[in-house]
C-alpha positions in Angstrom: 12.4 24.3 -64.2 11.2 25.3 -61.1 9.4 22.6 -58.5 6.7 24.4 -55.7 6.6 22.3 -52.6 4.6 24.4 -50.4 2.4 27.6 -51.5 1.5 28.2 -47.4 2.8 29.0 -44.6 5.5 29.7 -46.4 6.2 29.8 -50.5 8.4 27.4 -50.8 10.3 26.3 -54.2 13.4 24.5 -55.8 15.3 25.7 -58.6 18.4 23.5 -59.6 18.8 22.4 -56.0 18.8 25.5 -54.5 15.6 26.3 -52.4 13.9 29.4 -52.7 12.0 30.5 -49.5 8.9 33.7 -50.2 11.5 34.8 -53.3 14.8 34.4 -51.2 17.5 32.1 -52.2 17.8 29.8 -48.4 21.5 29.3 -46.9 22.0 25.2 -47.2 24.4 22.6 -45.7 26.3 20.8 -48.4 27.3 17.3 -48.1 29.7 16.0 -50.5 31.3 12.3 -51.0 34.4 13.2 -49.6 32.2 13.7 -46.3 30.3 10.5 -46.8 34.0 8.7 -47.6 33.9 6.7 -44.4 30.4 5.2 -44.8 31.0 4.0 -48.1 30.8 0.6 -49.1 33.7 1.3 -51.6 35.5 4.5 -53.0 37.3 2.7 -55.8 35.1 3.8 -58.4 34.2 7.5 -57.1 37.7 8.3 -56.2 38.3 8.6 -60.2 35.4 11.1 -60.4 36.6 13.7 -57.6 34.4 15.6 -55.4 31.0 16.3 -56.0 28.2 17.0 -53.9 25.6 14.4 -52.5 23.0 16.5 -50.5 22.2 19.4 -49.1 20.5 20.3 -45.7 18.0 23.9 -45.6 17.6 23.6 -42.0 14.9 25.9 -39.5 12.8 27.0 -42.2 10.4 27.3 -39.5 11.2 27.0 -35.5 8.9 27.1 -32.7 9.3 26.3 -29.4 12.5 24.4 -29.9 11.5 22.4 -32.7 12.7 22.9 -36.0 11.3 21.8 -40.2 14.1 21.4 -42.0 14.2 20.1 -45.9 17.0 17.9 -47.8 17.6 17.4 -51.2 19.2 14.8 -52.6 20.0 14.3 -56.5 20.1 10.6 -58.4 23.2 10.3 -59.2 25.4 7.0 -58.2 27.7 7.6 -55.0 30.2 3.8 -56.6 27.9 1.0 -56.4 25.7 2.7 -54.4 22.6 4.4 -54.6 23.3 7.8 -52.4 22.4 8.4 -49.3 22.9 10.4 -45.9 25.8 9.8 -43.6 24.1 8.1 -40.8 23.2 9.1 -37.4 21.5 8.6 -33.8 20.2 10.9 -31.6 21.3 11.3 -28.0 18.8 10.8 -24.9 16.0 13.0 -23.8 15.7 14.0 -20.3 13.3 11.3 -20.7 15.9 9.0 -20.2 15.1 7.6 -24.0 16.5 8.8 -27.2 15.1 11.8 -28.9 12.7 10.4 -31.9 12.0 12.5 -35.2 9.3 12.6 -38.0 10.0 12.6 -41.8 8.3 13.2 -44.6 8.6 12.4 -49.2 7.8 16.0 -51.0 8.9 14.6 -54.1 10.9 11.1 -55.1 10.8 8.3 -53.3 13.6 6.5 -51.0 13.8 3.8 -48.5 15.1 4.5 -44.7 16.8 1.8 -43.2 16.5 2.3 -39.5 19.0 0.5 -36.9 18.6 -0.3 -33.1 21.7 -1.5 -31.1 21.4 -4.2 -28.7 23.4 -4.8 -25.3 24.3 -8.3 -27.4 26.1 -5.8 -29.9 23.8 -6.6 -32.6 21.2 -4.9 -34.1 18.0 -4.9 -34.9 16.5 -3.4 -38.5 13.4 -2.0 -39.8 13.9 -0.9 -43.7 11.1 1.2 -44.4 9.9 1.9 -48.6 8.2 5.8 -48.9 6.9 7.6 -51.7 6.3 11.1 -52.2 3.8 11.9 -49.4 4.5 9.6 -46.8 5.2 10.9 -43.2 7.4 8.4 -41.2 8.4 8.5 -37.6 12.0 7.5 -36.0 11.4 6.1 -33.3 13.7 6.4 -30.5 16.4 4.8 -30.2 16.6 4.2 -33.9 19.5 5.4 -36.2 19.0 6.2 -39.9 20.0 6.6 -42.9 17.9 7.8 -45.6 18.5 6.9 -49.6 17.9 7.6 -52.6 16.5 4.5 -54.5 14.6 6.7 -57.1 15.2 8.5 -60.4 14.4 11.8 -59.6 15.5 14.2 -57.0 14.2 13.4 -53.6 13.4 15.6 -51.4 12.8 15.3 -48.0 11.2 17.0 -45.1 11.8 17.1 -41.0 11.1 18.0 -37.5 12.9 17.5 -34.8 14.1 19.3 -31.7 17.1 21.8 -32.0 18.6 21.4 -29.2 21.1 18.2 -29.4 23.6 17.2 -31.4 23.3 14.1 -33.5 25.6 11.3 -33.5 28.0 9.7 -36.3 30.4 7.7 -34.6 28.8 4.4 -35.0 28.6 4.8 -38.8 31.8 6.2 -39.2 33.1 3.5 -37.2 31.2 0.2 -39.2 31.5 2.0 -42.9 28.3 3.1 -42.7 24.8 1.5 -41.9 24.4 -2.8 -41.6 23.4 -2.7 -45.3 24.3 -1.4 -48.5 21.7 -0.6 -51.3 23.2 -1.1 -54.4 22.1 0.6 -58.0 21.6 -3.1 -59.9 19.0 -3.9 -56.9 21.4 -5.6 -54.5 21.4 -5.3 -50.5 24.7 -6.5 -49.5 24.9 -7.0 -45.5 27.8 -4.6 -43.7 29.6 -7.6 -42.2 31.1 -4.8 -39.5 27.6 -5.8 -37.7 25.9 -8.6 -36.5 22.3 -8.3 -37.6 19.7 -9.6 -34.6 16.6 -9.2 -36.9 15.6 -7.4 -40.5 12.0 -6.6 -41.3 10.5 -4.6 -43.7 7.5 -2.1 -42.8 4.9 0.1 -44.1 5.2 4.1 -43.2 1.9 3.6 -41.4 2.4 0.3 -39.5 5.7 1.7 -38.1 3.7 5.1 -37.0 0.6 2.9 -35.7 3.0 1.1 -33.4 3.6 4.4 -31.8 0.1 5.7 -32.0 1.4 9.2 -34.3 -0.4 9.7 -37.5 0.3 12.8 -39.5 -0.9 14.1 -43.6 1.8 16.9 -43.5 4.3 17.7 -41.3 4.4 21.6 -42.7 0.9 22.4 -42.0 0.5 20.4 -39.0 2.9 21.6 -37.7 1.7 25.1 -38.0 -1.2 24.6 -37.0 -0.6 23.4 -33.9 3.4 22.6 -32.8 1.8 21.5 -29.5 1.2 18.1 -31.5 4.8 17.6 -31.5 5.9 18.1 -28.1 7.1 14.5 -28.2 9.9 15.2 -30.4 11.5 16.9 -27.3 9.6 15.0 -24.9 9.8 12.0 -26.3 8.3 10.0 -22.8 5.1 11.6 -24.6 5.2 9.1 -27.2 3.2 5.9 -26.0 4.0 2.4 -27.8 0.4 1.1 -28.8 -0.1 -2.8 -27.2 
């Protein structure tokens, strides 16, 4: 069965993973766990399943002015021990001279983000973040992530962000992944390739409060008026409340 995610701007729908933009089937990214191998807390249990596919990326649904809403989808299923989740990345800096930030947001499932900061120390500092379907959460900059899939149900996730960098994996293909692993019997289990500085757990709205962005639906808003969201190219735009 069909799920509808957005009726306006666009019609938007997913059939078996596949997303249907006004009635045309959308070209996707696929990420399998052969891609995710080196973030992985252990392959010893996938390797005897083979390849399959972990998520997959629909990306510039809608584009404007450099900025682009993407959507991902990401099925249940256990990736080992794990519960799956995306590879892992940062963002490079802004002319800005900070790093470029991006906004998310739960259509359907729910996950948790775990968000990473690296320190001059080498350690780093976390924020893991619990959404449900509906939440909008910023990344600030300077923040990695990696988002997972601690639900039973499909998740599916929306974006914005600016289209013109490249993001960067290096760090979590270097350190097996992110500085913790969420495990499908309820376990965290610390990466001990990192030296953790500080962990907290926040709210989607006290982490946007602390940079003054609010936001109901990143779609419509979006559409609306992109000049809202200069800051996710401009990212000196985005003021830290006191």
């Amino acid at each position: 069965m069909g799920m509808a995610l957005y009726e306006k701007p666009l019609k938007v729908e997913l059939e078996n993973h596949e997303l249907i933009v006004n009635g045309t089937r959308y070209p996707r990214s696929v990420r399998t766990v052969k891609d995710l191998a080196k973030t992985l807390m252990s392959t010893s249990k996938i390797e005897e399943r083979g390849s399959f596919d972990v998520y997959y990326i629909y990306r510039g649904l809608i584009v404007h002015s450099g900025i682009r809403f993407d959507i991902t989808v990401m099925p249940p299923g256990p990736l080992g021990e794990e519960f799956p989740k995306t590879y892992g990345h940062y963002h490079p800096m802004s002319n800005d001279g900070v790093a470029y930030p991006e906004a998310y947001q739960v259509l359907h499932g729910r996950c948790t983000l775990l968000l990473q900061k690296r320190n001059r120390s080498g350690t780093v500092d976390v924020i893991i973040v619990e959404a449900k379907m509906g939440d909008v959460i910023l990344i600030p900059p300077e923040y990695g992530h990696v988002t997972i899939n601690t639900g039973k149900d499909d998740l599916v996730m929306s974006n914005l962000v600016y289209d013109k960098f490249e993001s960067v994996y290096g760090d979590y293909a270097a350190n097996k992944g992110a500085a913790y692993y969420f495990l499908k019997n309820g376990e965290i289990v610390q990466n001990s390739n990192y030296f953790v500085n500080s962990s907290e757990k926040m709210e989607p709205g006290d982490l946007n409060a602390k940079y003054n962005f609010a936001c109901e639906d990143l779609l419509s808003e979006f559409n609306l008026d992109p000049g809202r969201f200069l800051f996710l190219e401009k990212p000196g735009l985005l003021k830290r409340a006191p």
